[in-house]
C-alpha positions in Angstrom: 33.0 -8.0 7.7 31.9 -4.4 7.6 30.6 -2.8 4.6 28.9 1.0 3.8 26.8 2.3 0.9 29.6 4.0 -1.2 27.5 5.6 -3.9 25.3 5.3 -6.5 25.9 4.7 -10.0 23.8 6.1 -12.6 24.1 5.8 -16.5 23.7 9.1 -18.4 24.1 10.9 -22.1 24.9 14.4 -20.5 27.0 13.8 -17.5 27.2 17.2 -16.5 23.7 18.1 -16.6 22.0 15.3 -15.0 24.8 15.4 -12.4 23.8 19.3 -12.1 20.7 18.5 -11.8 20.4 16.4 -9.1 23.3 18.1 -7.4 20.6 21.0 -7.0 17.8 19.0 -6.2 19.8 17.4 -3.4 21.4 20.4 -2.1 24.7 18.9 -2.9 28.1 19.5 -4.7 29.8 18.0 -7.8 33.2 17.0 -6.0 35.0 15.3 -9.0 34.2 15.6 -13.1 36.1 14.0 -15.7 35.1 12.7 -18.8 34.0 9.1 -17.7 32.2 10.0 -14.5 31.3 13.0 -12.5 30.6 12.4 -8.4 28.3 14.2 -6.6 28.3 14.5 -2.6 26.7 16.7 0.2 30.9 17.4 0.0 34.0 15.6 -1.1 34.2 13.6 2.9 30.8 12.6 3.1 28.9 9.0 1.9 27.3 8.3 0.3 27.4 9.9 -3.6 26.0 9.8 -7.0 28.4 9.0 -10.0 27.1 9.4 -13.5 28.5 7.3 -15.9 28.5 7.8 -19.8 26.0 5.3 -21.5 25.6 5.2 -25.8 21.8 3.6 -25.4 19.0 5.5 -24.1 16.4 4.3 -21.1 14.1 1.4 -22.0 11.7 1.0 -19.7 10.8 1.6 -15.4 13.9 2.1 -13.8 14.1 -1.2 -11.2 16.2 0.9 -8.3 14.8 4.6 -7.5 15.7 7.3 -5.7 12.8 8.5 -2.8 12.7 12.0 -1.1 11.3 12.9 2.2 10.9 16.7 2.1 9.4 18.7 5.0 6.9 20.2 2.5 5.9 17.5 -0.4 4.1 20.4 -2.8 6.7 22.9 -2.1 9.8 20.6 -3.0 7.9 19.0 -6.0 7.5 22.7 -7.3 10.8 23.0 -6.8 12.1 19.9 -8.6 9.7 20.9 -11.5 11.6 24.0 -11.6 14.6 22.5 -12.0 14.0 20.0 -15.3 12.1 17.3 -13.9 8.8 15.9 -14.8 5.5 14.0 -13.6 5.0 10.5 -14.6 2.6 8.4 -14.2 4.2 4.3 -13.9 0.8 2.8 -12.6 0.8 4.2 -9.1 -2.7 5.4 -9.0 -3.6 7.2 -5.9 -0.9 7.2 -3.6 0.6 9.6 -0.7 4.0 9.9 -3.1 4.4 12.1 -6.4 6.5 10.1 -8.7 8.8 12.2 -11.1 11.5 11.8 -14.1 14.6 13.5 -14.1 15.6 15.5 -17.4 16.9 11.9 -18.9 13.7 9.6 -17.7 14.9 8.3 -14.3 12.0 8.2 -11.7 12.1 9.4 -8.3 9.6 9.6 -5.7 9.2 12.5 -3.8 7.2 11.1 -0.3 5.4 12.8 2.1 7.5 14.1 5.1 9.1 11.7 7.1 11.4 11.2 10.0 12.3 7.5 10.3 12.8 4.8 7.7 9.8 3.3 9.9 7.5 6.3 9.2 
């Protein structure tokens, strides 16, 4: 049996606006919005996306599945990301080669070094 990553799911107060912004941070598109879900997608044919879902609690605690990005320039793109809502956190990484960022709503991210392989 064959099977593919489809998308992500993601639980969110402000659909829009977290969708937003990681549509911009990923250089992608929101290709559907309603008010239960908005999907985000390099464009409406591609896999995998993002879907935000609406969600009454807030975050408690370290998210357990995060998102990592492999920009060509690490300092650049986290200036960038900063830019566009997010912020540093510090989860107990201590020195490492990664920055490790929250979106507007608390998710964290990692933003690697540049890579080229998934063995890199």
């Amino acid at each position: 049996m064959a099977v593919s990553l489809y998308q992500l799911a993601v639980d969110a107060h402000d659909l829009k606006g977290l969708a937003t912004f990681w549509a911009r941070v990923l250089d992608w598109h929101i290709v559907y919005e309603d008010e239960e879900e908005v999907i985000i997608a390099a464009d409406g044919n591609a896999l995998p996306g993002i879907v935000f879902l609406p969600v009454p609690e807030t975050k408690a605690g370290k998210n357990r599945l995060h998102i990592d990005l492999a920009p060509d320039d690490q300092a650049a793109e986290v200036e960038r990301i900063l830019g566009l809502g997010a912020r540093r956190v510090d989860v107990g990484q201590g020195e490492v080669s990664w920055v490790v960022l929250a979106d507007p709503e608390g998710n964290e991210f990692c933003v690697l070094r540049p890579k080229k392989s998934l063995l890199d």
